[in-house]
N, C-alpha and C positions, 0 to 999 in steps of 0.2 A: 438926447434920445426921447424927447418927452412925443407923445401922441398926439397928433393935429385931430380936430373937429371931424374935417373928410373922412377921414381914414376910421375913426369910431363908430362913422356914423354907416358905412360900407360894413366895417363887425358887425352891427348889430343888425344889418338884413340879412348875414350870412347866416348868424344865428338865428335870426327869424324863420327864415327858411328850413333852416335844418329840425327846428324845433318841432314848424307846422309839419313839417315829412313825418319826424317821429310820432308825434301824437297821433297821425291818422292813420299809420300802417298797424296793423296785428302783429303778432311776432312772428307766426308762422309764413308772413310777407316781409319779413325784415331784412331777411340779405336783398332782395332786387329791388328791395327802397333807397338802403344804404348805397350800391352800385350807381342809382340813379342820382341821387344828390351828392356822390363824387363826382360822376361825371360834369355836373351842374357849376360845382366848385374851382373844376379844373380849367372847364371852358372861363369864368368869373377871373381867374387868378390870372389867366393868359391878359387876359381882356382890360384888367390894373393894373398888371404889371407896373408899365408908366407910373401910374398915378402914386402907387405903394413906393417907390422910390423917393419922389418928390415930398411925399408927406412924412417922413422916417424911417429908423429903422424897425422899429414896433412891429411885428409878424402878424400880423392881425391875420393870416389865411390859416395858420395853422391853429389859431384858437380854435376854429370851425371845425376845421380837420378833426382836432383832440376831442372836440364835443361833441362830434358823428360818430367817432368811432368808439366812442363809448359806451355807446347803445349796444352794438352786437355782441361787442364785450362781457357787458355785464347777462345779456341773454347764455354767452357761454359761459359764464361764471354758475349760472344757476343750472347746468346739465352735470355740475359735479356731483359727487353723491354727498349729502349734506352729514354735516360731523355728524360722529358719533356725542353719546349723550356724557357731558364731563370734560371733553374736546373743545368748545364753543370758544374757548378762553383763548387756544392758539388762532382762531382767524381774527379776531378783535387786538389782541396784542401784537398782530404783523401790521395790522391799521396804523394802530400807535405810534409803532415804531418809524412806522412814513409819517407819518402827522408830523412828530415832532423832528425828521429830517428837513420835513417841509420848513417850518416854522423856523427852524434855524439857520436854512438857506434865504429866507426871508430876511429874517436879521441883519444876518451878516453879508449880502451878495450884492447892497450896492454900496457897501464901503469901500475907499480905495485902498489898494496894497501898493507895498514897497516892490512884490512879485511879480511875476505870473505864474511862479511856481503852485502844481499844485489847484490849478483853474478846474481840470477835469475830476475832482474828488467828488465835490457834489453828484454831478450828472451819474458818479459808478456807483454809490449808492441809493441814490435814487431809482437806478436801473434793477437795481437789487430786490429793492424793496416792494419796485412794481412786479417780477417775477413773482416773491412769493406771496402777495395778495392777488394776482390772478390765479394762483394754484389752491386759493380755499373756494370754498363755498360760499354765494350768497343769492338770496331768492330774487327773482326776477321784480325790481319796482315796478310799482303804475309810473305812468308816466308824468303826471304833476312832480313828482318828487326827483324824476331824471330831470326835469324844466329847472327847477329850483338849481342841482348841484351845476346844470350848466349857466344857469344866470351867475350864479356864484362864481364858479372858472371864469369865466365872461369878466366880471364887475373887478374880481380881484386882480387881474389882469392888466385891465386899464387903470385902476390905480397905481400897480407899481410904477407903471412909464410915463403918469400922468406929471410928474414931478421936473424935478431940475435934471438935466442929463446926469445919468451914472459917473463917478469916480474912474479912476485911471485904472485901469489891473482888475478891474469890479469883479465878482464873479461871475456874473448876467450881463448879458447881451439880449437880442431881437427876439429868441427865443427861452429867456432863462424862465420865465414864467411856467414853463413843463414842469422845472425841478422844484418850483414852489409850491405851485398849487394843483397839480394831477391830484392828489389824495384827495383832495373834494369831491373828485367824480367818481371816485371807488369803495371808497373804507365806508364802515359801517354811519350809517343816516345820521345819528345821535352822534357820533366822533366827528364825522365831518360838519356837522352844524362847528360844534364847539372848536374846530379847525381854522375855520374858516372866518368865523369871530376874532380868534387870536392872531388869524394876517392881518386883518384888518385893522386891529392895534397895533400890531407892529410898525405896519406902514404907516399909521400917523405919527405915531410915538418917533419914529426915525426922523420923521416931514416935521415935526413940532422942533426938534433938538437942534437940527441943521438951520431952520429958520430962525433958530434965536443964536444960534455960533456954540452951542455945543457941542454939537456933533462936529464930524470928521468933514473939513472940506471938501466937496465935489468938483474934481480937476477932471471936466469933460477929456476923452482919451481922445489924441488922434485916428483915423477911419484907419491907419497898417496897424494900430493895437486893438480895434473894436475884435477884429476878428481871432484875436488870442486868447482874448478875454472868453470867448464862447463858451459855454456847457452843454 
């Protein structure tokens, strides 16, 4: 499952794109910007189809996707009313608590199992976690520092699938990258720096163990198990 050159190199105009949209639009023009660089994505996606096939399984459309939509997101994150004073400590510790779901779906999700029992745990809480850091508060960024978490989403990304095809039973597939590294685009600035540092270890730390035989062999899955493996 590792990522072909094509296919990286198509990511990173998606992102391009999406980025220069963000930067230029106000907030108060954000939804009909947003609207328009879906549209842009959708006609793009149709138009690869093809190509996305023949280069991996790697989802490279929906990085874009998760990176776009981020932005309205976090504009409706900051129409909350902002904690009260002493409060502060429960939206930073719902960060956390994704952070280090992330980190340990990172760990452990291209090791193979004996299973497949058990595949969809990551992805529920994950889903969780996204709930209730969308239900605090956080103030709307400049847009440099949106650029940043999605260069980050972006880079961390292609590192996971940059590697040797995943394990049999893995927990990740073409899209497990959601359950990894989403909290880099949400949780608090200073958390997600230091989140996003520690995928970054993880994934060599894994790539260094396996290249030397310590780590757990990578028995690429046949295409009727890739899709069990999902989250």
């Amino acid at each position: 499952m590792a990522v072909k050159l094509t296919k990286a190199l198509r990511l990173f105009l998606r992102i391009a794109v999406v980025l220069e949209e963000m930067t230029m639009t106000p907030p108060e023009e954000l939804a009909s910007a947003v609207v328009m660089v879906l549209a842009v994505l959708c006609v793009d996606q149709l138009m690869s189809a093809t190509f996305d096939q023949v280069d991996g399984d790697f989802d490279a459309h929906t990085v874009a996707f998760a990176a776009l939509m981020s932005r309205p997101l976090g504009l409706a994150r900051s129409l909350w009313p902002p904690p009260r004073e002493g409060t502060w400590f429960v939206n930073l510790a719902m960060g956390a608590v994704w952070g280090v779901a992330g980190v340990m779906v990172t760990s452990v999700g291209v090791v193979p199992r004996e299973t497949r029992d058990g595949g969809w745990l990551p992805a529920i809480i994950h889903a969780q976690c996204a709930m209730g850091v969308m239900m605090t508060y956080a103030p709307f960024e400049p847009t440099w520092m949106y650029a940043c978490r999605v260069a980050a989403f972006t880079c961390l990304s292609l590192m996971l699938y940059m590697g040797t095809p995943f394990g049999r039973n893995c927990y990740l597939a073409e899209r497990g990258y959601l359950v990894c590294f989403c909290p880099v685009l949400f949780v608090n600035w200073w958390l997600a720096c230091c989140f996003a540092f520690t995928c970054m270890v993880c994934i060599h730390k894994n790539e260094l163990l396996w290249a030397a035989g310590r780590g757990p062999a990578r028995d690429p899955q046949p295409a009727s198990e890739a899709e069990d493996s999902l989250i």
